[in-house]
C-alpha positions in Angstrom: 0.0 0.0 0.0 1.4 3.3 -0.6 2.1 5.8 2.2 0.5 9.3 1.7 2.5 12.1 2.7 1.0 15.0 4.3 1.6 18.3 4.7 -0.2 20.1 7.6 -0.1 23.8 8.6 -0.2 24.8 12.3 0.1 23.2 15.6 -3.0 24.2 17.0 -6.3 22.4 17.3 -7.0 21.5 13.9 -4.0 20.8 12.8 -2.9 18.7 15.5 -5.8 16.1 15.5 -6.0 15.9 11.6 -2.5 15.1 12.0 -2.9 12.2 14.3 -5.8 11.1 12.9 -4.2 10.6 9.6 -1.0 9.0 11.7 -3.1 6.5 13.1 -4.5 5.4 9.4 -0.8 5.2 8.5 -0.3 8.3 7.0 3.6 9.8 6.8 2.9 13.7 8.2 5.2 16.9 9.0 3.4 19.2 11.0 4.9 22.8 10.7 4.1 25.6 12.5 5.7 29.8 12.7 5.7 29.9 16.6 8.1 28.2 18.5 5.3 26.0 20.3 2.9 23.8 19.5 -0.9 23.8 20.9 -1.8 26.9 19.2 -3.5 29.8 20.9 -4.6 27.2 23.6 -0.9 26.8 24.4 -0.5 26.6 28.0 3.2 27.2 30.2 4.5 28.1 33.7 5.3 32.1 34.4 8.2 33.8 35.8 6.7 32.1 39.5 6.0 28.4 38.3 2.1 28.8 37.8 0.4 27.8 34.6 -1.1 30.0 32.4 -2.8 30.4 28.9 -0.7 32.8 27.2 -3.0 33.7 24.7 -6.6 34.2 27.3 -8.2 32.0 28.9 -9.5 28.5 27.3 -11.8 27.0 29.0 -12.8 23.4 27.2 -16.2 22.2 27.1 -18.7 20.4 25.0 -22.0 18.5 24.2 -20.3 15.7 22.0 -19.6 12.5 23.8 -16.9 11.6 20.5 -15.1 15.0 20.9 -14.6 14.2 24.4 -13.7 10.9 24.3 -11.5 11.6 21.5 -9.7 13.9 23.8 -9.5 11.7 26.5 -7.0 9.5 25.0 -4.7 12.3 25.7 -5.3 13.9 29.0 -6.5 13.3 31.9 -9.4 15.4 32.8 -10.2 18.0 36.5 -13.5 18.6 36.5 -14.3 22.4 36.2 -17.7 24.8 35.3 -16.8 28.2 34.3 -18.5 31.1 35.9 -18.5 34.8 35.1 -19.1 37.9 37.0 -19.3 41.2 35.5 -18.8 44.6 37.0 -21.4 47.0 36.7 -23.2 49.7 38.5 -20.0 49.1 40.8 -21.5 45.0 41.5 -20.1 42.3 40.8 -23.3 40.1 38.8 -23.9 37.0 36.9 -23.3 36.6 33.5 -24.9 35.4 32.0 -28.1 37.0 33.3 -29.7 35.3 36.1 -32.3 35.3 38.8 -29.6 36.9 40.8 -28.8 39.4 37.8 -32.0 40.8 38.0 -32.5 41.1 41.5 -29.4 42.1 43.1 -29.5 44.8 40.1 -32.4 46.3 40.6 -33.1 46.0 44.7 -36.1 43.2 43.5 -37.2 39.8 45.0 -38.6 38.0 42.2 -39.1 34.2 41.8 -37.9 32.5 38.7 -41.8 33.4 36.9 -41.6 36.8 38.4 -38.1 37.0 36.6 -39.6 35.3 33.4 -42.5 38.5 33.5 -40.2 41.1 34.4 -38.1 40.4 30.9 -41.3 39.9 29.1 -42.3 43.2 30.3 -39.1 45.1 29.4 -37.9 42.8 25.9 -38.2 44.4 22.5 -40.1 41.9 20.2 -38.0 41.1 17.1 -39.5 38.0 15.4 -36.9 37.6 13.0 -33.7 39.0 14.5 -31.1 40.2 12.1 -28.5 41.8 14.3 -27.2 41.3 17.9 -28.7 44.9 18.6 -31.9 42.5 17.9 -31.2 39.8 19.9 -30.5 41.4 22.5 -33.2 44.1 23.0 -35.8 41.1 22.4 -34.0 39.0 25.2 -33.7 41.6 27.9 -34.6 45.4 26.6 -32.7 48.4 26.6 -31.4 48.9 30.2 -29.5 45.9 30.5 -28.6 45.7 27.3 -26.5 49.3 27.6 -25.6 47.8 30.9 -24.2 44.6 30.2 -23.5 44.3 26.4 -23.3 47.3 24.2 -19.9 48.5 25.7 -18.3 45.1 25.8 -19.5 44.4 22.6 -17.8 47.9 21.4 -14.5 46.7 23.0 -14.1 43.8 21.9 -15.4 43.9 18.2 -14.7 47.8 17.6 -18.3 47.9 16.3 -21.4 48.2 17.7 -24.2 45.4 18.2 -26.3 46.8 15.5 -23.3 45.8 12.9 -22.9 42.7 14.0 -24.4 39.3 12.7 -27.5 38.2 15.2 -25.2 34.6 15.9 -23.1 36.5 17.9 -25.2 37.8 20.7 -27.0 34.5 20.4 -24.4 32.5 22.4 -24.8 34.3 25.5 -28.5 32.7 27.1 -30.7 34.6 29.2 -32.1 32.7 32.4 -34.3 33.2 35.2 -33.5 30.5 37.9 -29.9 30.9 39.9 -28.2 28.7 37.7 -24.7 30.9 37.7 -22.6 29.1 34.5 -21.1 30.4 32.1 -21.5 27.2 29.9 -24.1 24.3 30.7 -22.3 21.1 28.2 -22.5 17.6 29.5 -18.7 17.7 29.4 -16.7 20.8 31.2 -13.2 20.0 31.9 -9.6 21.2 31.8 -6.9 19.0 30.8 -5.4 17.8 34.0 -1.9 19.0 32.8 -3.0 21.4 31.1 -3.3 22.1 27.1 0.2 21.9 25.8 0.9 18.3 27.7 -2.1 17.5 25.9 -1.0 18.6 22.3 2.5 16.7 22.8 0.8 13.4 23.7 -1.5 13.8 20.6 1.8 14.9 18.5 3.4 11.6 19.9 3.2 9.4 16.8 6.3 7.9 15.0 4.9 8.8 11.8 4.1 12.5 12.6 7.5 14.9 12.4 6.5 18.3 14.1 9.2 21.3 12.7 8.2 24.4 14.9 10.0 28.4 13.7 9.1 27.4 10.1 7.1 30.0 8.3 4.8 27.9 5.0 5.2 31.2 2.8 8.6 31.3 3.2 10.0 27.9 4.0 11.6 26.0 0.6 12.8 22.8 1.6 9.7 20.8 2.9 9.7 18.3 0.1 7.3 16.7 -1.6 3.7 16.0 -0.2 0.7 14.0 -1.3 -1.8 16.5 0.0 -1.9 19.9 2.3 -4.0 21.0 4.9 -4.1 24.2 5.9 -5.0 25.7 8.8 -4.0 29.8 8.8 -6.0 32.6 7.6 -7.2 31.5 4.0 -6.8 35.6 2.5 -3.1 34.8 3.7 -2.8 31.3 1.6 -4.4 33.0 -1.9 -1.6 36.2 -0.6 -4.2 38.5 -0.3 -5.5 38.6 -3.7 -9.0 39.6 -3.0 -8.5 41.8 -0.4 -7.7 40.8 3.2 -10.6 39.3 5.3 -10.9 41.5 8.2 -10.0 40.0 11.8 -10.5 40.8 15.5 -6.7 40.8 17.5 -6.3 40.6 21.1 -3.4 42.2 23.3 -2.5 40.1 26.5 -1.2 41.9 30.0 -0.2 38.8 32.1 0.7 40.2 36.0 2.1 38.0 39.1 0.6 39.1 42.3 3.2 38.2 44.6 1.6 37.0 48.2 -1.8 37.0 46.9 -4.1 34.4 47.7 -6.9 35.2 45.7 -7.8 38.0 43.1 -11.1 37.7 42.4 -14.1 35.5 43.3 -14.5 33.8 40.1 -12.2 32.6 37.4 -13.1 35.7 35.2 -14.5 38.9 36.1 -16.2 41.2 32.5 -15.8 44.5 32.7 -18.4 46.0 29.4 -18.4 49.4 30.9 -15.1 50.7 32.3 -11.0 50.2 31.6 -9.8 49.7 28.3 -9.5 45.8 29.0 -12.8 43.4 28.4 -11.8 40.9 31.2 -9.9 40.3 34.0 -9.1 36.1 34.3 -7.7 34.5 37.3 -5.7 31.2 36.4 -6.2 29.1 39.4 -9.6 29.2 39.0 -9.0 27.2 36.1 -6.3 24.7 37.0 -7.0 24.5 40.6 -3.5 25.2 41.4 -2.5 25.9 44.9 0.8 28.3 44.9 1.8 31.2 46.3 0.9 34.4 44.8 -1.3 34.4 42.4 -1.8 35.2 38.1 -4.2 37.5 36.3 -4.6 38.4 32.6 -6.0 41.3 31.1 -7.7 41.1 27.5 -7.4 44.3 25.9 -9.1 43.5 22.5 -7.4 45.4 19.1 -8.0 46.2 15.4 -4.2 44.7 14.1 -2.1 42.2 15.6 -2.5 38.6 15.3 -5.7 37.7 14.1 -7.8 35.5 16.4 -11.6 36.4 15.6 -13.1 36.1 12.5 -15.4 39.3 12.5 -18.9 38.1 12.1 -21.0 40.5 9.5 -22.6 40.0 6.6 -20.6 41.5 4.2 -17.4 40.0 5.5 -18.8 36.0 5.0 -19.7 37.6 1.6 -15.6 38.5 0.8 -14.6 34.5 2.6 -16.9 33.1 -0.1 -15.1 34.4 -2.7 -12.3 33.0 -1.0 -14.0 29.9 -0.7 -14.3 29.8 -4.5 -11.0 29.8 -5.3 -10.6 26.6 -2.1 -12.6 24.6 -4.2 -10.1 24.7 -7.4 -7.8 23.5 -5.1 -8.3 20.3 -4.3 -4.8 19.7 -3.3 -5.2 21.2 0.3 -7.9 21.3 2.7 -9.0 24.0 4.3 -10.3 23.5 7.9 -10.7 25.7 11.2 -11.0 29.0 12.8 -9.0 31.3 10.1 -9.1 28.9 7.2 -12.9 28.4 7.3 -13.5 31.8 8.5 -15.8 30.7 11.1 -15.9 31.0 14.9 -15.1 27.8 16.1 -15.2 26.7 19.7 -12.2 24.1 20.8 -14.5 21.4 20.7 -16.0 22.5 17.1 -12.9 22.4 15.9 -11.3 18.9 16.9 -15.1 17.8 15.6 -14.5 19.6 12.3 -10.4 18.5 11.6 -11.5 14.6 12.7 -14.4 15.2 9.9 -11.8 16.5 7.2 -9.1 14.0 7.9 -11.8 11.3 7.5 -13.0 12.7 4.3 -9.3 12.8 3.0 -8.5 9.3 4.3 -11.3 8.2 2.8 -10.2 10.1 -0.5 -6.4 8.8 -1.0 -7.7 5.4 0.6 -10.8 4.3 -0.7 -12.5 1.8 1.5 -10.5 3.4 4.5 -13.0 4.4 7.5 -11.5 7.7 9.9 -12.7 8.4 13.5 -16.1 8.3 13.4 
């Protein structure tokens, strides 16, 4: 049987499990990746004082899908963990998202879960077919709390205002009226018991997968030969910008040791949609359960240039990636799959889904017959 070779571009999520998944169906594949680690922008080290943080924010895994999860679980061990989220306004610190408590520790009321259920009926504005997160969230929870709790955040951190942006946005935050404080509310919520980066090596761990990290794909020349490409960076960057670059969303990181500090905040991250020039404040051993001493905080401070991270989600902008996508299809070479290839805002666990989905189709492609990960 011949052995494929395969080229795949970045070490992050995508990248990573297409490559093993393609190992383990006895695929030959060079990973290859710019930065200097692996694991992507879910790479994960020890500070200055020995305690483990994200470098690039906060990533907090969870999912509905039992495969993604189990997939996972052949490389890391799991510690249980549910995200919450406070946000600071009108000098409180409240749930988010929007709660039972929200509304009454807000407002000075004492409403049961119905009372809460006719208080946001009472001050929602009725949009029966929603077109921009302006509109999804004035039907949700109406004007007040929607200044209070998402217009200026959403100004941060996409430099637009909700009116410009695509109604999926604003849809991912819920609105609830019992006490349930989550931020997320998936069967599985875990982090990686050693965190992301141990995670990414054991999945990288394959004799047939060579991992080159420092090597740039525009401007490295002696790669060899390969049978096939995937490609997982910005897709406007692959085609070198020829219709127009797709705009992005950047982040800037502040990362701070707090020297004999037990414990900075209350939760693991703390919004801030109204004040400072920073979105969110996240507190690491929330997250990893770590006990140390000291502890480490990172600000977000969200940008227009830098290193694109967020695809920004208007209309107008998934019109430019589909003429993009156009000129994917002639090429059927190299596969195109996650956040900045595909354009889309991908969660970690939508994106192991969708890279165990392409390497299946291409395994199934260059081996016919040859089943991949369900």
């Amino acid at each position: 049987m011949q052995t494929h070779r395969i080229l795949i571009v970045g070490a992050g999520y995508s990248g990573a499990v297409a490559a093993r998944e393609l190992a383990d169906h006895g695929f030959q594949v060079l990973v290859i990746d710019r930065r200097e680690h692996i694991a992507g922008n879910a790479y994960d080290e020890g500070d200055a004082a020995g305690i483990l943080v994200h470098r690039y924010g906060p990533h907090i895994f969870h999912t509905n899908s039992e495969r993604v999860f189990r997939y996972l679980s052949r490389f890391t061990a799991w510690r249980a963990y549910e995200h919450r989220v406070l946000a600071h306004v009108a000098g409180k610190l409240l749930p988010i998202p929007i709660n039972r408590t929200t509304i009454n520790e807000l407002y000075g009321l004492n409403l049961d879960e119905a009372g809460v259920a006719a208080y946001l009926e009472s001050v929602r504005v009725p949009c029966e077919h929603p077109q921009t997160s302006e509109d999804v969230v004035l039907n949700s929870v109406g004007h007040d709390l929607c200044e209070k709790f998402f217009r200026g955040y959403t100004r941060k951190q996409w430099g637009l205002d909700l009116s410009e942006l695509a109604a999926g946005v604003a849809a991912r935050i819920p609105t609830r009226c019992n006490d349930d404080d989550r931020y997320f509310t998936d069967v599985y919520q875990a982090m990686p018991l050693e965190g992301y980066t141990q995670m990414f090596e054991r999945m990288l761990d394959h004799p047939s997968i060579e991992t080159r990290l420092g090597v740039d794909y525009f401007n490295a020349t002696d790669l060899g030969d390969f049978d096939h490409t995937i490609f997982t960076g910005p897709i406007d960057a692959f085609f070198g910008y020829c219709l127009g670059r797709l705009p992005y969303r950047s982040l800037r990181f502040e990362h701070e040791h707090l020297a004999g500090v037990e414990r900075y905040q209350p939760t693991g991250t703390i919004n801030y949609p109204n004040d400072h020039a920073y979105t969110r404040i996240t507190e690491f051993r929330h997250l990893t359960g770590q006990t140390h001493t000291g502890t480490s905080i990172v600000r977000e401070f969200p940008q227009a240039d830098g290193e694109p991270y967020y695809p920004i989600p208007r209309p107008q902008n998934q019109a430019h990636y589909k003429r993009y996508e156009t000129l994917a299809a002639e090429r059927p070479d190299v596969t195109f799959v996650g956040r900045l290839a595909e354009y889309r805002y991908y969660n970690m666990d939508q994106a192991v889904a969708a890279a165990l989905t392409a390497a299946r189709r291409l395994i199934e492609r260059l081996r016919p017959g040859s089943q991949g990960e369900a």
